[in-house]
Biopython code that builds the backbone (N, CA, C, O; Angstrom):
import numpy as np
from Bio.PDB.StructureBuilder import StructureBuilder

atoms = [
    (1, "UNK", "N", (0.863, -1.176, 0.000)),
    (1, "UNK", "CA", (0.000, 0.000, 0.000)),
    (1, "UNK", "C", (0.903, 1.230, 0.000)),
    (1, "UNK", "O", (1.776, 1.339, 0.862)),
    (2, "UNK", "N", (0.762, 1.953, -0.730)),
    (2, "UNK", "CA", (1.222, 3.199, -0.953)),
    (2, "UNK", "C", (1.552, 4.369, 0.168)),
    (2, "UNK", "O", (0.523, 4.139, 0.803)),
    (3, "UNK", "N", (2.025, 5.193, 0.743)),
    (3, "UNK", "CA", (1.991, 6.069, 1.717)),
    (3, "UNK", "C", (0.634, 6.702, 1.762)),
    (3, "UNK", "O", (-0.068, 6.568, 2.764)),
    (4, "UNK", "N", (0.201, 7.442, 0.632)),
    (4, "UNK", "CA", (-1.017, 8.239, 0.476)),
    (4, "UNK", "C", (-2.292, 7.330, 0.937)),
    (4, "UNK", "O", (-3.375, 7.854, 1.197)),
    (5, "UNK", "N", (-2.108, 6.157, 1.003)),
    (5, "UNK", "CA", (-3.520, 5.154, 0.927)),
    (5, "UNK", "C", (-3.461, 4.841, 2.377)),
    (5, "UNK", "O", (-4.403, 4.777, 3.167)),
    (6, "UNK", "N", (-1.792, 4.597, 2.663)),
    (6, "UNK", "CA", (-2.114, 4.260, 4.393)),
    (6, "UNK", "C", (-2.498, 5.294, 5.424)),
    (6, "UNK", "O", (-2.932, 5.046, 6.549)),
    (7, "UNK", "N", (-2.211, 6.889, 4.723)),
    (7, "UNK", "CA", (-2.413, 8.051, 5.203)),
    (7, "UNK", "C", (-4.409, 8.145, 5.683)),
    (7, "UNK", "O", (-5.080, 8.400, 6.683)),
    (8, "UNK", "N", (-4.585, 7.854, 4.599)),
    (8, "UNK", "CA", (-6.327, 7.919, 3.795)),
    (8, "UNK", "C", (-7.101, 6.542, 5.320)),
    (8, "UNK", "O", (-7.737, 6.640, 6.369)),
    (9, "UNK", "N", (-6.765, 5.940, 4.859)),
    (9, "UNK", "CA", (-7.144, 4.706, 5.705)),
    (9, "UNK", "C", (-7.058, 5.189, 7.046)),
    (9, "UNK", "O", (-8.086, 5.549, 7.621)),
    (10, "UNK", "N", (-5.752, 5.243, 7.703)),
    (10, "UNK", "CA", (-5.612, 6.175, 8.892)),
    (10, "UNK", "C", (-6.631, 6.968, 9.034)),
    (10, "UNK", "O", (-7.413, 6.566, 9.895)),
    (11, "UNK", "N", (-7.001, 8.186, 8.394)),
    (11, "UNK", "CA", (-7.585, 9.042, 8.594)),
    (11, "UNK", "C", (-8.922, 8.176, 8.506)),
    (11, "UNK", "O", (-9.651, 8.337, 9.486)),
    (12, "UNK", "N", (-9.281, 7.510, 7.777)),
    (12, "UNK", "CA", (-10.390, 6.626, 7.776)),
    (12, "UNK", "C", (-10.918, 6.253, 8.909)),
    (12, "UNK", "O", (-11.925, 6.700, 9.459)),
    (13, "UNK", "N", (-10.004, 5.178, 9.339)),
    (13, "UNK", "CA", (-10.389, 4.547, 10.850)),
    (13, "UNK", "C", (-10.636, 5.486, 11.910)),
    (13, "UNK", "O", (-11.658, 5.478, 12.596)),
    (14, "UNK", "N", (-9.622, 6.348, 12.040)),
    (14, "UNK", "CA", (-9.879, 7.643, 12.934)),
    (14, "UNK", "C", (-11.448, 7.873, 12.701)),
    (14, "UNK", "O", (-12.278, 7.233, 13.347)),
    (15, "UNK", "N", (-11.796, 8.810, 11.755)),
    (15, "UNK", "CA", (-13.249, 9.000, 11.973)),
    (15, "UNK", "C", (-14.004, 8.271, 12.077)),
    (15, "UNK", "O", (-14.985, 8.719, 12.670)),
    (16, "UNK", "N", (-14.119, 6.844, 11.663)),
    (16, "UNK", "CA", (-15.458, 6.039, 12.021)),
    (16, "UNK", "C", (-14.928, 5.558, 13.463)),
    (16, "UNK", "O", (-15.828, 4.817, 13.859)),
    (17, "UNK", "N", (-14.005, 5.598, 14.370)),
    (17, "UNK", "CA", (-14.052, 5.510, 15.769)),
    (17, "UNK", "C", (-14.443, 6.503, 16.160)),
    (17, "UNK", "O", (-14.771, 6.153, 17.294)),
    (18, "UNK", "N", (-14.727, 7.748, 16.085)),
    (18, "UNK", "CA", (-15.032, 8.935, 16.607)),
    (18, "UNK", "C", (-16.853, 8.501, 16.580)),
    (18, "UNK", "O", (-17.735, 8.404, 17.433)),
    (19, "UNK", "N", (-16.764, 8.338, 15.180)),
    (19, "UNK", "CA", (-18.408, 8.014, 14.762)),
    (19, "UNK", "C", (-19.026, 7.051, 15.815)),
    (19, "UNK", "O", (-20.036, 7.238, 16.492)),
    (20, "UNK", "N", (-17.890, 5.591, 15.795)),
    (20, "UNK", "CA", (-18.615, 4.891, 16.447)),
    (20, "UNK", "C", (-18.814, 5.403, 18.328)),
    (20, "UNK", "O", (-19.914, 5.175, 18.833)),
    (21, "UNK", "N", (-17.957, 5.915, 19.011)),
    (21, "UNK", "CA", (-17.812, 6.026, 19.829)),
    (21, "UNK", "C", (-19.193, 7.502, 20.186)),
    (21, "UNK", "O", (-19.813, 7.692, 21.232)),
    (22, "UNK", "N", (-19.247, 8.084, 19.220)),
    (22, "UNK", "CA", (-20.524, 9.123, 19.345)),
    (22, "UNK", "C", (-21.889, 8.077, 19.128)),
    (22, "UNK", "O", (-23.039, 8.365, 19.460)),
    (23, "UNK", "N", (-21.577, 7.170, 18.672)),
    (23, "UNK", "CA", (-23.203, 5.781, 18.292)),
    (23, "UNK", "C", (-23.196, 5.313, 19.896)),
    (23, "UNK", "O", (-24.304, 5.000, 20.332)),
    (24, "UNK", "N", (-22.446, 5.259, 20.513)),
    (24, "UNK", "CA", (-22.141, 4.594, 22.227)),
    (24, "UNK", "C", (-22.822, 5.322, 23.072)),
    (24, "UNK", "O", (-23.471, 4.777, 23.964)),
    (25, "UNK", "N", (-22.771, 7.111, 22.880)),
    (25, "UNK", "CA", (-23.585, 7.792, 23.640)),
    (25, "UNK", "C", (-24.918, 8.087, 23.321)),
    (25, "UNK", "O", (-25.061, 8.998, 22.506)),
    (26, "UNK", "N", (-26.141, 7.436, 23.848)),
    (26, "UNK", "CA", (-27.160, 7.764, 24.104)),
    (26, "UNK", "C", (-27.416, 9.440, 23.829)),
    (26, "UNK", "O", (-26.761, 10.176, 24.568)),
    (27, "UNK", "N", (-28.281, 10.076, 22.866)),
    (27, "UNK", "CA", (-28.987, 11.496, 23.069)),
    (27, "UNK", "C", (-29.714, 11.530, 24.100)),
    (27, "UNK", "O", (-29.381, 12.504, 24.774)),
    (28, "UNK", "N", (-30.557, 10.949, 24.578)),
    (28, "UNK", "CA", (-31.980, 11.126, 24.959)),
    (28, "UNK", "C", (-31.634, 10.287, 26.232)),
    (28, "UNK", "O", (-30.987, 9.245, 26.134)),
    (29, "UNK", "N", (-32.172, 10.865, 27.669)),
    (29, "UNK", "CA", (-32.107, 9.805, 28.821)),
    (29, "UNK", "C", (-33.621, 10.203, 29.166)),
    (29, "UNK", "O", (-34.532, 10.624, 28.453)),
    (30, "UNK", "N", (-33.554, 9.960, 30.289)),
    (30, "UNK", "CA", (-35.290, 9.931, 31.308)),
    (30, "UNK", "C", (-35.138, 10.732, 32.155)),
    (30, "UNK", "O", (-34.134, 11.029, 32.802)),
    (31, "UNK", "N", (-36.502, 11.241, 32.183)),
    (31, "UNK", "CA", (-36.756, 12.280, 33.486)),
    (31, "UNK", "C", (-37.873, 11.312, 33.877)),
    (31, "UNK", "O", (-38.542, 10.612, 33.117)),
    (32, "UNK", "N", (-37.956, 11.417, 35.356)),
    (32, "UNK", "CA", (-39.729, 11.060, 35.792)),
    (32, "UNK", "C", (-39.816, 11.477, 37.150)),
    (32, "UNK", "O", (-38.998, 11.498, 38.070)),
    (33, "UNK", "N", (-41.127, 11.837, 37.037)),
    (33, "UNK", "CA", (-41.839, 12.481, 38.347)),
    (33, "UNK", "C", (-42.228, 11.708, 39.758)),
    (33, "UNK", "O", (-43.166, 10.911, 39.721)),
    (34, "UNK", "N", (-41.820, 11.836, 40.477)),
    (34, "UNK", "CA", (-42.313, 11.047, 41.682)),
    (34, "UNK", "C", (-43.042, 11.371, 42.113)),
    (34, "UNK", "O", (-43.085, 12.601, 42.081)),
    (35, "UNK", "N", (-44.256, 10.663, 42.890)),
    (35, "UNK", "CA", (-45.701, 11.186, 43.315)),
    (35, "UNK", "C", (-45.296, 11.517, 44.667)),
    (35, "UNK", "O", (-44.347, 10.946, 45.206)),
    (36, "UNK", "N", (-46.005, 12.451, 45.254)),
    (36, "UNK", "CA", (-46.044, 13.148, 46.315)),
    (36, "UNK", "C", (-45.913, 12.268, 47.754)),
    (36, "UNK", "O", (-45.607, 12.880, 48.778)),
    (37, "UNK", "N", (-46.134, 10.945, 47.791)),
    (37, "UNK", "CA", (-45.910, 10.239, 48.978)),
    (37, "UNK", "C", (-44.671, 9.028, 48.854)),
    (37, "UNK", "O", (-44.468, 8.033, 49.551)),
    (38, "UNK", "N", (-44.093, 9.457, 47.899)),
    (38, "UNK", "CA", (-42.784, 9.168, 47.116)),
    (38, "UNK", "C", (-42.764, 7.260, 47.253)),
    (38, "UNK", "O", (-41.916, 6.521, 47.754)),
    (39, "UNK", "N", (-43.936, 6.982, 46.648)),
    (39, "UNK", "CA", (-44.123, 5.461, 46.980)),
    (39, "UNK", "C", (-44.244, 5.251, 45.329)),
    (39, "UNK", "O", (-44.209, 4.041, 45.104)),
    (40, "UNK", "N", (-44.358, 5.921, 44.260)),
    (40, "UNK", "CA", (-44.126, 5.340, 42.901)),
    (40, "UNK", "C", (-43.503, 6.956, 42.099)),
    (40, "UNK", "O", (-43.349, 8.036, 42.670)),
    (41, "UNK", "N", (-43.217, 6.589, 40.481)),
    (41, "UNK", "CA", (-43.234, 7.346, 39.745)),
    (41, "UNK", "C", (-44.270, 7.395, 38.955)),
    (41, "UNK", "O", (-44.784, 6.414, 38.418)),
    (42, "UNK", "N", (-44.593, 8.435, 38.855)),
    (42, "UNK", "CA", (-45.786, 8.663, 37.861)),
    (42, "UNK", "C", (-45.780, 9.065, 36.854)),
    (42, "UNK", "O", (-46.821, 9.021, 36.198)),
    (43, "UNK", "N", (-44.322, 9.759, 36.184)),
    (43, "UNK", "CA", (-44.201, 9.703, 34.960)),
    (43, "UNK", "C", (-42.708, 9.565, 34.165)),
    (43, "UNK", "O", (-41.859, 10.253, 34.731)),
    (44, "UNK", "N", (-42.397, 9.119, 33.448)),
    (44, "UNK", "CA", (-41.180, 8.724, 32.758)),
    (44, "UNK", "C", (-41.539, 9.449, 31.421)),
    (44, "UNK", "O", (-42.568, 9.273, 30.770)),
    (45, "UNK", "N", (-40.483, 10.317, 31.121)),
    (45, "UNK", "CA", (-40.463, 11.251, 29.771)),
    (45, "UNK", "C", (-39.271, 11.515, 29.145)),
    (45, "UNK", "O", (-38.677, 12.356, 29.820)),
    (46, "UNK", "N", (-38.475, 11.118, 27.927)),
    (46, "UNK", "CA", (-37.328, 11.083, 27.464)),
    (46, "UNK", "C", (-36.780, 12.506, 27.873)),
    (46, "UNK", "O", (-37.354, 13.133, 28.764)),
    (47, "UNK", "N", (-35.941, 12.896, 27.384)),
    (47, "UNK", "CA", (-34.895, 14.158, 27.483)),
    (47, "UNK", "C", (-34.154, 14.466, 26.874)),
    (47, "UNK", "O", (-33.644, 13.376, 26.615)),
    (48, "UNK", "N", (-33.553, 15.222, 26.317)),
    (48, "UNK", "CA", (-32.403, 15.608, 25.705)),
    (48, "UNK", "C", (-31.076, 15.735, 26.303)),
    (48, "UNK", "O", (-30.694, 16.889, 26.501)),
    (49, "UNK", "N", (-30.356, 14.849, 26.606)),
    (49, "UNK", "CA", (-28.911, 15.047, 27.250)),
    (49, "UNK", "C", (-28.033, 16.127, 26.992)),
    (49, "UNK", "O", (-27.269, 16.479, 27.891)),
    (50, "UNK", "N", (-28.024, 16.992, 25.352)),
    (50, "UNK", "CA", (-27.717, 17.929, 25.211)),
    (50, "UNK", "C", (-28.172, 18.848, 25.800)),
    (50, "UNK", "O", (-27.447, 19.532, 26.523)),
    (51, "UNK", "N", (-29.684, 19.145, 25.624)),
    (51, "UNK", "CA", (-30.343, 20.726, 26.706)),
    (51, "UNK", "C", (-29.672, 20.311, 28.315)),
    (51, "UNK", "O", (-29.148, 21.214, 28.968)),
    (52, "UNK", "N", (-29.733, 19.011, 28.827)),
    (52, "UNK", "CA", (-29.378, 18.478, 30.024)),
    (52, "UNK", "C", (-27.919, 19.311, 30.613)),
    (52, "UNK", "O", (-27.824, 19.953, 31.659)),
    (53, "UNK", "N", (-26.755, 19.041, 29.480)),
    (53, "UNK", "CA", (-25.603, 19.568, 29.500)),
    (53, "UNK", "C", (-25.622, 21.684, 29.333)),
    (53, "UNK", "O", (-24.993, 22.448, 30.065)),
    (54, "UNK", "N", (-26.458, 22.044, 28.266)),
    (54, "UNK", "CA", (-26.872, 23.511, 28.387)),
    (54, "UNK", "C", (-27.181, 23.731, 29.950)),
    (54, "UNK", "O", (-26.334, 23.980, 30.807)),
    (55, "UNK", "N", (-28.386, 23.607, 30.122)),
    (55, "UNK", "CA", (-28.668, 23.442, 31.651)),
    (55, "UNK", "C", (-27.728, 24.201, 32.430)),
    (55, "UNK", "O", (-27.699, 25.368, 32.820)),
    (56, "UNK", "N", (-26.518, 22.620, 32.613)),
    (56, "UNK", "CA", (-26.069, 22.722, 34.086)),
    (56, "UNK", "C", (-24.518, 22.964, 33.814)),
    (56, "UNK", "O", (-23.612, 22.768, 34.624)),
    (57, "UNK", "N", (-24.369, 23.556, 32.152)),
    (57, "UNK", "CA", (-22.830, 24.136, 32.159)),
    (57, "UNK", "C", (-22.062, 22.808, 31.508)),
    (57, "UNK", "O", (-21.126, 22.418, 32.206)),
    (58, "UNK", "N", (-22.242, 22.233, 30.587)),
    (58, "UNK", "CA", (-21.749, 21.075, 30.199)),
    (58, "UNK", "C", (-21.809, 19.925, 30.850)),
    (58, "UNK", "O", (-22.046, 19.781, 32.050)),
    (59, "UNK", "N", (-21.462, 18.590, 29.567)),
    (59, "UNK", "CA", (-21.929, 17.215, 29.938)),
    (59, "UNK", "C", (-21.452, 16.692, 31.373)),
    (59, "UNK", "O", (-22.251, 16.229, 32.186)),
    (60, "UNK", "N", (-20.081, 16.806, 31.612)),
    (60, "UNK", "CA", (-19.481, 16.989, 33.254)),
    (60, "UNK", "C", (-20.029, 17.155, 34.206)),
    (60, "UNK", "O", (-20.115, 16.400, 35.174)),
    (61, "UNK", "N", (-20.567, 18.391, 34.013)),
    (61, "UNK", "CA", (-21.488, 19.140, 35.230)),
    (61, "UNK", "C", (-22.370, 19.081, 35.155)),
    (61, "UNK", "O", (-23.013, 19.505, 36.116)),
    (62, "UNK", "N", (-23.093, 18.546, 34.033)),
    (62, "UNK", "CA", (-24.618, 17.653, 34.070)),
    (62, "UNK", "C", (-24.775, 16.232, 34.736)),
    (62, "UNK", "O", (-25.626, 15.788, 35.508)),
    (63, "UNK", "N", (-23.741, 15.721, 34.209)),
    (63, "UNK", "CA", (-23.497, 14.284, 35.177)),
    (63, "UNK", "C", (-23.234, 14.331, 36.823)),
    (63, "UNK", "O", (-23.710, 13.673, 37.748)),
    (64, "UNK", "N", (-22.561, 15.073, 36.783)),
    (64, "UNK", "CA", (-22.166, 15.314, 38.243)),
    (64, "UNK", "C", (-23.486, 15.842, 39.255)),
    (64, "UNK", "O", (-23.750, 15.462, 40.396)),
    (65, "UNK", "N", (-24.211, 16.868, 38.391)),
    (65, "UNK", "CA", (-25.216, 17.050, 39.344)),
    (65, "UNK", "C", (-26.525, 16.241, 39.443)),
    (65, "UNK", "O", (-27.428, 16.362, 40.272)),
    (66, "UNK", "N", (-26.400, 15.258, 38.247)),
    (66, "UNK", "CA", (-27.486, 14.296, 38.383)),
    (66, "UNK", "C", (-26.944, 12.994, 39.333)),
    (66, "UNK", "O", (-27.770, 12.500, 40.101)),
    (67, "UNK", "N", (-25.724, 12.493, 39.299)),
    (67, "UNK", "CA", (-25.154, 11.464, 40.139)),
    (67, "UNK", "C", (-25.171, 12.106, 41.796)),
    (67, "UNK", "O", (-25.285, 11.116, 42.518)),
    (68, "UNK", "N", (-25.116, 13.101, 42.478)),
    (68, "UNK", "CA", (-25.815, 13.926, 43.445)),
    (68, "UNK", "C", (-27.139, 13.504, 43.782)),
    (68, "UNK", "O", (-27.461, 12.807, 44.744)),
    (69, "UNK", "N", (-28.094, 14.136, 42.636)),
    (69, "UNK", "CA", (-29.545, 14.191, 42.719)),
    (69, "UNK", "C", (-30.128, 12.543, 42.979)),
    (69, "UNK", "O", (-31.121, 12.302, 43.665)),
    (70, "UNK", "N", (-29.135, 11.287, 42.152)),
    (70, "UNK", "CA", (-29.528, 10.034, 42.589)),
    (70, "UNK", "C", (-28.876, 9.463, 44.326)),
    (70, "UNK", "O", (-29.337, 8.650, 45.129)),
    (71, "UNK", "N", (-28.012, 10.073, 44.347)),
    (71, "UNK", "CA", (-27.362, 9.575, 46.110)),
    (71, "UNK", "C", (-28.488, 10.366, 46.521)),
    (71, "UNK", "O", (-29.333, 9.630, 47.031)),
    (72, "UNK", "N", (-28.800, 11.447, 46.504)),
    (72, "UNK", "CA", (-29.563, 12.286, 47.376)),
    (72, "UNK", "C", (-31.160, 11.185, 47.826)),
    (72, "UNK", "O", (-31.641, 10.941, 48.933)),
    (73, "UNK", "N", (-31.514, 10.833, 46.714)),
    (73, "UNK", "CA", (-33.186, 9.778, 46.217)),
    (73, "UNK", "C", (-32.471, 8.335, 47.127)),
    (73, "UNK", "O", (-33.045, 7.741, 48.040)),
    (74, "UNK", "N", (-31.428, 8.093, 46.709)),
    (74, "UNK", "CA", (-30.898, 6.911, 46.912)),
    (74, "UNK", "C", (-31.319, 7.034, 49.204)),
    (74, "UNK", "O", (-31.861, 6.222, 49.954)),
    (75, "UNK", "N", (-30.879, 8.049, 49.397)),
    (75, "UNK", "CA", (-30.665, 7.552, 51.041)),
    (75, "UNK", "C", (-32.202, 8.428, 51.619)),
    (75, "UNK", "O", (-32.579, 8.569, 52.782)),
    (76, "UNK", "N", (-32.600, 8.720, 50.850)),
    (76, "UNK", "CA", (-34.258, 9.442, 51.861)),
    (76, "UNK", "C", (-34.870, 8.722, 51.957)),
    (76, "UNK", "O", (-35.369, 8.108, 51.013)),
    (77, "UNK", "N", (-35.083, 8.505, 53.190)),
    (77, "UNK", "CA", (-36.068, 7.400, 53.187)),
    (77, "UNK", "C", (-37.465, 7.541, 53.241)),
    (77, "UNK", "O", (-38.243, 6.725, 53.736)),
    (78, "UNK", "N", (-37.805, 8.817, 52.608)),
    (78, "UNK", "CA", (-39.142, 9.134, 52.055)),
    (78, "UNK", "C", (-39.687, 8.227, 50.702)),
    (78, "UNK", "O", (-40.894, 8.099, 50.495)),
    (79, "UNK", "N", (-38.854, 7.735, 49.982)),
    (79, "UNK", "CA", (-38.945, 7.032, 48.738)),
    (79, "UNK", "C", (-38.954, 6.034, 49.066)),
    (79, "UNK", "O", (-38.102, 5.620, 49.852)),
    (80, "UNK", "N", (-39.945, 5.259, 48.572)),
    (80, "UNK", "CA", (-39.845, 3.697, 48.335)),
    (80, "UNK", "C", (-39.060, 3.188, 47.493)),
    (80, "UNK", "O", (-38.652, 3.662, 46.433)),
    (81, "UNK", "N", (-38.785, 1.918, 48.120)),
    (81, "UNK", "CA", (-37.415, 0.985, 47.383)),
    (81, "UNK", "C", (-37.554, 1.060, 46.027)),
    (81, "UNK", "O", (-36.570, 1.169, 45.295)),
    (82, "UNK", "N", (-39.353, 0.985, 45.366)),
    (82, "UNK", "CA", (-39.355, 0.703, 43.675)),
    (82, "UNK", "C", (-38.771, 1.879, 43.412)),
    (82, "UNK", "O", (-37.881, 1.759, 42.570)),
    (83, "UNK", "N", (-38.976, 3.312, 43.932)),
    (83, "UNK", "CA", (-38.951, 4.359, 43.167)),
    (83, "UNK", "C", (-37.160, 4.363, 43.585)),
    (83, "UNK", "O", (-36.383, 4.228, 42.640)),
    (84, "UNK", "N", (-36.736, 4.479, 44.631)),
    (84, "UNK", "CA", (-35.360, 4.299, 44.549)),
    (84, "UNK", "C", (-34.295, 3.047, 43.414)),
    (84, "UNK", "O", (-33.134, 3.174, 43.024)),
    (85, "UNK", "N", (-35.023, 2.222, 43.236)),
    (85, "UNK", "CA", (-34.362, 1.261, 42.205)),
    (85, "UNK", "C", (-35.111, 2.269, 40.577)),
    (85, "UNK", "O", (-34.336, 2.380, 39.627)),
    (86, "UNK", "N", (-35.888, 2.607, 40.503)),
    (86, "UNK", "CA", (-36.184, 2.905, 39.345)),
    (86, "UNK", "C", (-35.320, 4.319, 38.880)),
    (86, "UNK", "O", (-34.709, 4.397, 37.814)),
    (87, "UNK", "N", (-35.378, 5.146, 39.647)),
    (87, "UNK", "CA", (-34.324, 6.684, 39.786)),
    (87, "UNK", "C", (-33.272, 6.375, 39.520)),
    (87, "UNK", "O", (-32.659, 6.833, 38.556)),
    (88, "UNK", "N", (-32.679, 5.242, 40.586)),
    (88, "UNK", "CA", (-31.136, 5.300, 40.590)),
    (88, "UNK", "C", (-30.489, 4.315, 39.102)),
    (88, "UNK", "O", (-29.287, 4.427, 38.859)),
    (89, "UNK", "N", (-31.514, 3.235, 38.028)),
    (89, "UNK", "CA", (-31.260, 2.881, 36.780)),
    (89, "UNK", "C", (-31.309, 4.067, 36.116)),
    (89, "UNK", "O", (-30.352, 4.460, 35.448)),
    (90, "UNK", "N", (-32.436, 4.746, 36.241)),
    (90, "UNK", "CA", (-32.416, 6.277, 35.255)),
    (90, "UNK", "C", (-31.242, 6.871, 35.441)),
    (90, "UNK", "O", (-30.484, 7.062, 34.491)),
    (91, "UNK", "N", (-30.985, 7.186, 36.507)),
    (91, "UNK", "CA", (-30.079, 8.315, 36.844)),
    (91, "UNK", "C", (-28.756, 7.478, 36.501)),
    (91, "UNK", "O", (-27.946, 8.108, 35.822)),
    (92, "UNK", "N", (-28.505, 6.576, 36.742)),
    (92, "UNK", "CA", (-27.330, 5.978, 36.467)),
    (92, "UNK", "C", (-27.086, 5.896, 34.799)),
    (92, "UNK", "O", (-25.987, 6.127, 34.294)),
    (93, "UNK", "N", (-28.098, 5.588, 34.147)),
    (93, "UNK", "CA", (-28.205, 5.845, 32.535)),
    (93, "UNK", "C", (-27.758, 6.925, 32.238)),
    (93, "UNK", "O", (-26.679, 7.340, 31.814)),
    (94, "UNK", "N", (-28.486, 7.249, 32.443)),
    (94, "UNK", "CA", (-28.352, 9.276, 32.273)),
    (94, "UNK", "C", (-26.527, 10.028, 32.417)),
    (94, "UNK", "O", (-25.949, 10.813, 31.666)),
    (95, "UNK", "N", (-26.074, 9.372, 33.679)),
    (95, "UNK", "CA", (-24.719, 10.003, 34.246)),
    (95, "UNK", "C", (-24.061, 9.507, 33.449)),
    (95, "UNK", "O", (-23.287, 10.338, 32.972)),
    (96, "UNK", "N", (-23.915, 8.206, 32.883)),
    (96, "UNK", "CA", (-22.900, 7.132, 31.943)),
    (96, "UNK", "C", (-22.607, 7.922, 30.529)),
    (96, "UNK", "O", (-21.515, 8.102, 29.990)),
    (97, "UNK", "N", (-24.214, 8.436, 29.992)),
    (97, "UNK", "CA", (-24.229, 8.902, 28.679)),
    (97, "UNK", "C", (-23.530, 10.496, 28.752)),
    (97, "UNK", "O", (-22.838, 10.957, 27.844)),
    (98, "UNK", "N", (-23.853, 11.196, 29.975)),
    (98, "UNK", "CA", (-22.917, 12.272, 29.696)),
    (98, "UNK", "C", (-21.653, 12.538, 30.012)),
    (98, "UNK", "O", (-20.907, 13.481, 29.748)),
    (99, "UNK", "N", (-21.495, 11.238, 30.814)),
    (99, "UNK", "CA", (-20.074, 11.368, 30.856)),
    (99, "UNK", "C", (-19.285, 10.550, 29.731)),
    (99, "UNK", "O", (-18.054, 10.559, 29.760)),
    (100, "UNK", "N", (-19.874, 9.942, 28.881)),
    (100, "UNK", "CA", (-19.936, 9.588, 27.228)),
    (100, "UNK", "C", (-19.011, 10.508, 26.584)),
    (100, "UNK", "O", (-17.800, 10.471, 26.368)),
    (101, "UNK", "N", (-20.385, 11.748, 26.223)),
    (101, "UNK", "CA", (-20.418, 12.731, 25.474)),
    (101, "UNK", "C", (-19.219, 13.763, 26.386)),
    (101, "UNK", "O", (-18.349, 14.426, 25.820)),
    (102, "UNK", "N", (-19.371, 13.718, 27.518)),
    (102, "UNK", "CA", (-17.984, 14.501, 28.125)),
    (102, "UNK", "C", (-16.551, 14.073, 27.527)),
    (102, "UNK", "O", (-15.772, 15.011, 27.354)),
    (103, "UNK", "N", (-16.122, 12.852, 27.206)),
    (103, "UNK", "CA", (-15.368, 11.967, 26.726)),
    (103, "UNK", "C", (-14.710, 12.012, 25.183)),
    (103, "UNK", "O", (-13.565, 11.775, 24.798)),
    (104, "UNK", "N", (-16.184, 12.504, 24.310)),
    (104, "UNK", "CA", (-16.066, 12.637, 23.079)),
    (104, "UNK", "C", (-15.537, 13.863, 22.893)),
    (104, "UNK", "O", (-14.602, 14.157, 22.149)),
    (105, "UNK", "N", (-16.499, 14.938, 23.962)),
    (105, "UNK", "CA", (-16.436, 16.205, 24.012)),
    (105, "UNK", "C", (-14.965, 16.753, 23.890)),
    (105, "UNK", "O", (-14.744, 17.431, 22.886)),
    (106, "UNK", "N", (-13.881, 16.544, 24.812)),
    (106, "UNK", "CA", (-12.883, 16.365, 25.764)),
    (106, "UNK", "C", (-11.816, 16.000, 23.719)),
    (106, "UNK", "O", (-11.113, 16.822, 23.131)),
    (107, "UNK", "N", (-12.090, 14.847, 23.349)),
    (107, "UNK", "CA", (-11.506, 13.960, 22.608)),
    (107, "UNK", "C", (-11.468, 15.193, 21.432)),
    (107, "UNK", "O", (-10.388, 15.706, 21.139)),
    (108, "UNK", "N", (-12.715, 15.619, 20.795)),
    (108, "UNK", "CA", (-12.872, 16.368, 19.370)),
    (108, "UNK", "C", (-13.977, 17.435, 19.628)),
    (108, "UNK", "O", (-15.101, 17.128, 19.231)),
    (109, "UNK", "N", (-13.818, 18.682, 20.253)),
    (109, "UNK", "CA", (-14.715, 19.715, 20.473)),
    (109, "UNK", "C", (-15.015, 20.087, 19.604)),
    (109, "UNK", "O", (-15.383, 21.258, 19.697)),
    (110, "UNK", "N", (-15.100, 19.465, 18.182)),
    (110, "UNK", "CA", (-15.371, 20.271, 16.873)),
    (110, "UNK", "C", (-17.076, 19.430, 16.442)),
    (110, "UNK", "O", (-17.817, 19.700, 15.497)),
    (111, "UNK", "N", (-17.223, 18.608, 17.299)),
    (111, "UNK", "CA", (-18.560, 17.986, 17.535)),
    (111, "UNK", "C", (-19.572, 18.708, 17.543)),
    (111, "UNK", "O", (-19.774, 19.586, 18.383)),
    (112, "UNK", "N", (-20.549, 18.334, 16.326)),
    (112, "UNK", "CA", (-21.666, 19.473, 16.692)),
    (112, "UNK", "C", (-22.367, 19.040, 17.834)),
    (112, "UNK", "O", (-23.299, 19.834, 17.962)),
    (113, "UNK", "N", (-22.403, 18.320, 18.600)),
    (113, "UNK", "CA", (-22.595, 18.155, 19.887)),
    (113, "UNK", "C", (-22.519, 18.663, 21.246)),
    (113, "UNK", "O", (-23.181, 18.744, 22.281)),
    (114, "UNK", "N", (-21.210, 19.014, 20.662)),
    (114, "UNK", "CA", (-20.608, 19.783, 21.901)),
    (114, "UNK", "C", (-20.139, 21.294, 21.999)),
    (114, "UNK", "O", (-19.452, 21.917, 22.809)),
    (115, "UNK", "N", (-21.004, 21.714, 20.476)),
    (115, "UNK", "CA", (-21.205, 23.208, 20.659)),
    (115, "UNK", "C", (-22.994, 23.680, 21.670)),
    (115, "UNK", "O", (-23.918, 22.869, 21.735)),
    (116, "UNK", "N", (-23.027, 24.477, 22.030)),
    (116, "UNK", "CA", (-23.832, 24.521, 22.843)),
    (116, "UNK", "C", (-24.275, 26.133, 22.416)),
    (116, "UNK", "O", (-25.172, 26.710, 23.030)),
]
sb = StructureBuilder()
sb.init_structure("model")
sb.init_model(0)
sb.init_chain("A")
sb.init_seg("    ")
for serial, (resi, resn, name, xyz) in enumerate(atoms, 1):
    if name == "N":
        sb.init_residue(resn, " ", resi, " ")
    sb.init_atom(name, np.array(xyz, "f"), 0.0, 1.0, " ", f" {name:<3s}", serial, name[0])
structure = sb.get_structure()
């Protein structure tokens, strides 16, 4: 193979790992509402992980303050166990994917992703 072709290829693989590694992060996580005697959720509604990251100052500091918001659910013992197991899968979803996109972010800020 030629220099120019192994150059090309290189550059090849490079972007479809970028690609694939942006296919790894989830857009969209869950929000849901807990009912007032904190014994269920009453509603589960997708989200935008990007507005998520606008929000709270980037994907970092979106994760960070949602991994908070689940310890916080996690030890009150106002919540029932379902709604504490159900929060803390959401919330744990949720923290993984922006700290994903923090990752990618971090890697190639030229992401339309990670303009804000």
């Amino acid at each position: 193979m030629n220099p120019a072709k192994k150059v090309f290829v290189a550059c090849l693989l490079l972007g479809a790992s970028s690609v694939a590694m942006a296919l790894e992060c989830d857009v969209n996580g869950v929000k849901g509402t807990i009912s007032a005697d904190g014994q269920s959720i009453e509603t589960r509604t997708p989200i935008s992980l990007k507005d998520q990251a606008r929000t709270y100052g980037g994907y970092q500091r979106a994760a960070d303050f949602l991994e908070r918001n689940r310890a916080d659910i996690a030890t009150n013992p106002h919540y029932s166990r379902a709604v504490k197991s159900q929060v803390s899968d959401d919330l744990t979803k949720n923290v993984s994917d922006l700290k994903c996109w923090a990752a990618l972010c971090q890697q190639d800020s030229s992401n339309a992703a990670c303009k804000f």
